[in-house]
C-alpha positions as CSV (number, residue, x, y, z in Angstrom):
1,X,0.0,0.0,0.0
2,X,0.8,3.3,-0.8
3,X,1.2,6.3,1.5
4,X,-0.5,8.5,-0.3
5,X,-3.3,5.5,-0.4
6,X,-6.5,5.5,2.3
7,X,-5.8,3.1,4.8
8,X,-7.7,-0.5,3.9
9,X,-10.7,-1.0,6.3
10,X,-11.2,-4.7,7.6
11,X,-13.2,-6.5,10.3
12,X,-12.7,-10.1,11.3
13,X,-15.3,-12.3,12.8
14,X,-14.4,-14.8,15.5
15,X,-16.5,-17.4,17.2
16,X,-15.5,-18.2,20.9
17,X,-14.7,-21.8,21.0
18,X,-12.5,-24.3,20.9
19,X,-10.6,-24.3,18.8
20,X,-11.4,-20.5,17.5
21,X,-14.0,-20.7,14.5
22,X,-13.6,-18.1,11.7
23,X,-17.5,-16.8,11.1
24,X,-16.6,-13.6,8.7
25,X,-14.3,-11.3,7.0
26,X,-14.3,-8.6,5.0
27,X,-11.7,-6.2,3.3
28,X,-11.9,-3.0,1.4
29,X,-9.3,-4.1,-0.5
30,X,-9.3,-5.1,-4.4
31,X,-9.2,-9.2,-2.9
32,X,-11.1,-8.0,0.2
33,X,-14.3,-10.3,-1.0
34,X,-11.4,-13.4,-0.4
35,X,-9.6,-14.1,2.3
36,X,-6.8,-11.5,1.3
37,X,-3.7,-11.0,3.3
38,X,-4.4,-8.6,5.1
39,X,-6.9,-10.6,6.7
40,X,-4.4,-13.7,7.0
41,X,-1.8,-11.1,8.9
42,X,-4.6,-9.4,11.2
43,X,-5.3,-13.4,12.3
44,X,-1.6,-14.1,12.8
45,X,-1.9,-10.9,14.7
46,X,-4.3,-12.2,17.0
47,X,-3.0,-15.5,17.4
48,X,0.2,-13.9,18.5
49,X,-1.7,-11.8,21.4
50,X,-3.2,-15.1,22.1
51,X,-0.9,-16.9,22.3
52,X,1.1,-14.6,24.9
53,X,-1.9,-13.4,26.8
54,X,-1.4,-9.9,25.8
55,X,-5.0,-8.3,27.3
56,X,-3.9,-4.8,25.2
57,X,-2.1,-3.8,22.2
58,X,1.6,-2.8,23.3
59,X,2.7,0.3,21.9
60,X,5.3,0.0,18.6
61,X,8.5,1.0,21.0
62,X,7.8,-1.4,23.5
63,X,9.9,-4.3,23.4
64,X,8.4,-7.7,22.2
65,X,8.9,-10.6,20.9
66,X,8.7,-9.0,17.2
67,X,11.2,-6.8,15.1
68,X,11.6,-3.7,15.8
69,X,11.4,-1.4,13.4
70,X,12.0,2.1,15.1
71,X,15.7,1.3,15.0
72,X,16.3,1.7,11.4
73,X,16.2,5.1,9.9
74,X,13.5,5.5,6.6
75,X,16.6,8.2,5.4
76,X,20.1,7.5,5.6
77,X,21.2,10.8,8.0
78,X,24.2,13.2,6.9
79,X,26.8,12.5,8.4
80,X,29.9,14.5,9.3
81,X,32.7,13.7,6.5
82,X,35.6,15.3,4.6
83,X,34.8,18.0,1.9
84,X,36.5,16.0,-1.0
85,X,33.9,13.0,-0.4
86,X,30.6,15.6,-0.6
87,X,29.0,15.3,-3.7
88,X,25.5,17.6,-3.7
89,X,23.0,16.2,-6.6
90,X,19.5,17.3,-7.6
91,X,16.3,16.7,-6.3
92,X,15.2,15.1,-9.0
93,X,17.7,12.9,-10.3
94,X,18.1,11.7,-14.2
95,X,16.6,8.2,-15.4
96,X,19.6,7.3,-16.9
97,X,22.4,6.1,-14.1
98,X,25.5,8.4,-14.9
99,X,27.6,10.0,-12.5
100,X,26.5,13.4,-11.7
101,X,26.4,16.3,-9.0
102,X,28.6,19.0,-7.6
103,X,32.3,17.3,-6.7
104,X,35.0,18.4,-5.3
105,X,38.4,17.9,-7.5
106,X,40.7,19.7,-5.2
107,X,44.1,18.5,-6.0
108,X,46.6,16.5,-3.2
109,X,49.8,17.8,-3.6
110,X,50.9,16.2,-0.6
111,X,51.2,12.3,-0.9
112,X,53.7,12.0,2.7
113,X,54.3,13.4,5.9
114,X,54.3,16.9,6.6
115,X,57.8,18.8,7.2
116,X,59.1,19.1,11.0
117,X,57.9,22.4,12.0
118,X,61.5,23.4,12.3
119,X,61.5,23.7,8.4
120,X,58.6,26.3,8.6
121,X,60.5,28.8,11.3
122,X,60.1,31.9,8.7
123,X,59.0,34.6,11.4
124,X,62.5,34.6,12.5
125,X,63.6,34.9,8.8
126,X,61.1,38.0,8.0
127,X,60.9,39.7,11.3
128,X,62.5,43.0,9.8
129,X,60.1,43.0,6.7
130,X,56.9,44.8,7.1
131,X,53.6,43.2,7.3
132,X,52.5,43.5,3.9
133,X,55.6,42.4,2.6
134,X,55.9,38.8,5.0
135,X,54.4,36.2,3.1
136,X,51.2,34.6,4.1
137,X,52.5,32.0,6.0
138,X,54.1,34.1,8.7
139,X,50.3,34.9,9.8
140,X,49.0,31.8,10.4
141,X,50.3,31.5,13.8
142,X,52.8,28.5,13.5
143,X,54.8,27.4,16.7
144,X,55.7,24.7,18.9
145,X,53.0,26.0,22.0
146,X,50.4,24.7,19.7
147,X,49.5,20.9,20.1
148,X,50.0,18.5,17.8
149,X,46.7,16.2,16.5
150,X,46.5,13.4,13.9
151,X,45.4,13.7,10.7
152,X,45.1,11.2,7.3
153,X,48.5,13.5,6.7
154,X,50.2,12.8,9.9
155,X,50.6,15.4,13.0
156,X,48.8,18.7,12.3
157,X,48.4,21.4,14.9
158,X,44.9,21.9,16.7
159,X,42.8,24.2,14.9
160,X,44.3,24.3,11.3
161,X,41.5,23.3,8.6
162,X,43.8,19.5,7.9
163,X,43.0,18.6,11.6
164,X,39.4,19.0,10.2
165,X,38.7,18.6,6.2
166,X,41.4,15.2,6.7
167,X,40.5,13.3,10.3
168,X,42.5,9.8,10.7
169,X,41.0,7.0,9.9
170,X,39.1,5.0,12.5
171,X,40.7,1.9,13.3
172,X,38.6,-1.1,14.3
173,X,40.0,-3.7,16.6
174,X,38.3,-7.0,15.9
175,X,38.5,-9.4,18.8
176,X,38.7,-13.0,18.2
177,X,39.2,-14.0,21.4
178,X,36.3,-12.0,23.1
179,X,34.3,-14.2,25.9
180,X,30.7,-14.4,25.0
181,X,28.1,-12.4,26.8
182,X,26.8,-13.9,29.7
183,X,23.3,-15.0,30.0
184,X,20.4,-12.6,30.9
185,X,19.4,-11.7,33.6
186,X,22.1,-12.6,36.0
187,X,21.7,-15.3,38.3
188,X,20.6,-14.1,42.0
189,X,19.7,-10.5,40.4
190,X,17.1,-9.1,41.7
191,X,15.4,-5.2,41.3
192,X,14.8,-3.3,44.7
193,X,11.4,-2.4,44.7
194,X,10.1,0.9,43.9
195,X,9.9,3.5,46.7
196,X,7.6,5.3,44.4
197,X,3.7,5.1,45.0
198,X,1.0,5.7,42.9
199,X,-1.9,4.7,41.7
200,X,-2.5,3.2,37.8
201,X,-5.5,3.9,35.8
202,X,-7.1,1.1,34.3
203,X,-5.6,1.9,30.8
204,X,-2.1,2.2,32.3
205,X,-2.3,-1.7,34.6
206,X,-3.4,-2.7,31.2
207,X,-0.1,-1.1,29.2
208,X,1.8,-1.7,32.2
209,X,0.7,-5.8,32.1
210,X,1.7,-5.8,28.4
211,X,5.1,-5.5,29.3
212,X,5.4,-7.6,31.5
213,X,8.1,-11.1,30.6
214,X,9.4,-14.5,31.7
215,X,12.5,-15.5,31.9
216,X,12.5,-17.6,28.3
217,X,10.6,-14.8,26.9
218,X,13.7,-12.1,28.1
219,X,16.2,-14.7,26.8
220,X,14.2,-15.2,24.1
221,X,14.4,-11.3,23.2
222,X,18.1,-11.1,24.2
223,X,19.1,-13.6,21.7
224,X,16.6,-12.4,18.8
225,X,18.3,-9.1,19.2
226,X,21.9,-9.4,19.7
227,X,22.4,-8.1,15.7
228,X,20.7,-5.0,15.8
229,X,23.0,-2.6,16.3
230,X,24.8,-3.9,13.2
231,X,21.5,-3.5,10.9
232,X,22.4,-0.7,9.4
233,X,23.9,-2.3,6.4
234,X,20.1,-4.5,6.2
235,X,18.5,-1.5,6.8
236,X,20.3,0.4,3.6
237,X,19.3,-2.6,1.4
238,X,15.8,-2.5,2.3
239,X,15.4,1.0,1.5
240,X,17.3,0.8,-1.6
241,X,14.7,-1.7,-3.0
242,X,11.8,1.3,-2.3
């Protein structure tokens, strides 16, 4: 379905027995006069709060048994990132798949370390000149009192634009040896009751009951989502796919 479509209107008829009897259905979908899918997955639906015991409908952030969803962004964010790797395109891209947009070409003249500031000690050199007539680089305010930070160049000093437009590359340290996590919840763990009182509506006992779990259902969730916060990369092929 569409966003921009109504959504679909359907009602589902059960009879209270054992096992459940399916009376009626209907759909306002194009399939709605046969058991369509949306039918099917408001069933499974029910089944699932069934089979759980779920007296209310838990909220989409709370944490069940199902995927969540909320995790994964419907946009890929913008993301902080060196100038020479922008690229700005247009709204409405071309059909045809050729490499357009606003690049940057600036050129690298530098392909090693920079030189030991030693070799850029020129305010010693042009101290008798006159300020108009030093060269540019006797402005910027080059001297040892300045710290040192890496850069994909090598040492730069805090502030200049390299410590900036060029970070160092994050290195990631895979560990092959790493324990595994232990099991949740730890053995003899156990919350303190609340010193807070109050009293529940119905409405809130009811929400508050939904999220309520057992100890194969926490395990249960612990293992199911151990992954997701390395989704991002299934989350990416999804949307490409839309």
């Amino acid at each position: 379905m569409k966003k921009t479509e109504k959504a679909h209107k359907l009602s589902v008829v059960l009879k209270d027995s054992q096992p459940v009897q399916l009376l009626d259905f209907a759909c306002m979908c194009k399939a709605g006069k046969a058991l369509c899918n949306h039918c099917v997955a408001l069933l499974f639906q029910s089944a699932h709060y069934s089979q759980f015991k779920v007296q209310v409908v838990p909220p989409m952030l709370s944490c069940t048994k199902g995927e969540q969803q909320w995790h994964k962004p419907r946009v890929t964010g913008i993301k902080p990132g060196p100038v020479e790797k922008m690229v700005v395109l247009s709204a409405k891209p071309k059909t045809r798949k050729t490499t357009e947009g606003v690049r940057s070409k600036l050129y690298k003249g530098l392909h090693w370390a920079l030189p030991d500031l030693s070799v850029l000690r020129v305010s010693e050199v042009y101290q008798p000149f006159s300020d108009a007539d030093r060269p540019m680089i006797c402005s910027m305010g080059i001297g040892e009192d300045i710290p040192l930070v890496d850069s994909l160049l090598g040492k730069v000093q805090q502030g200049s634009p390299l410590s900036y437009q060029q970070p160092p590359k994050e290195k990631v340290k895979t560990l092959h040896n790493a324990p595994p996590p232990p099991p949740l919840p730890l053995q003899d763990y156990r919350l303190k009751p609340s010193e807070c009182m109050f009293v529940c509506s119905r409405k809130q006992q009811l929400h508050m009951k939904s999220l309520e779990v057992t100890l194969d259902m926490s395990q249960g969730i612990e293992c199911a989502t151990r992954e997701q916060s390395v989704c991002e990369p299934t989350g990416t092929m999804y949307r490409d796919h839309k």
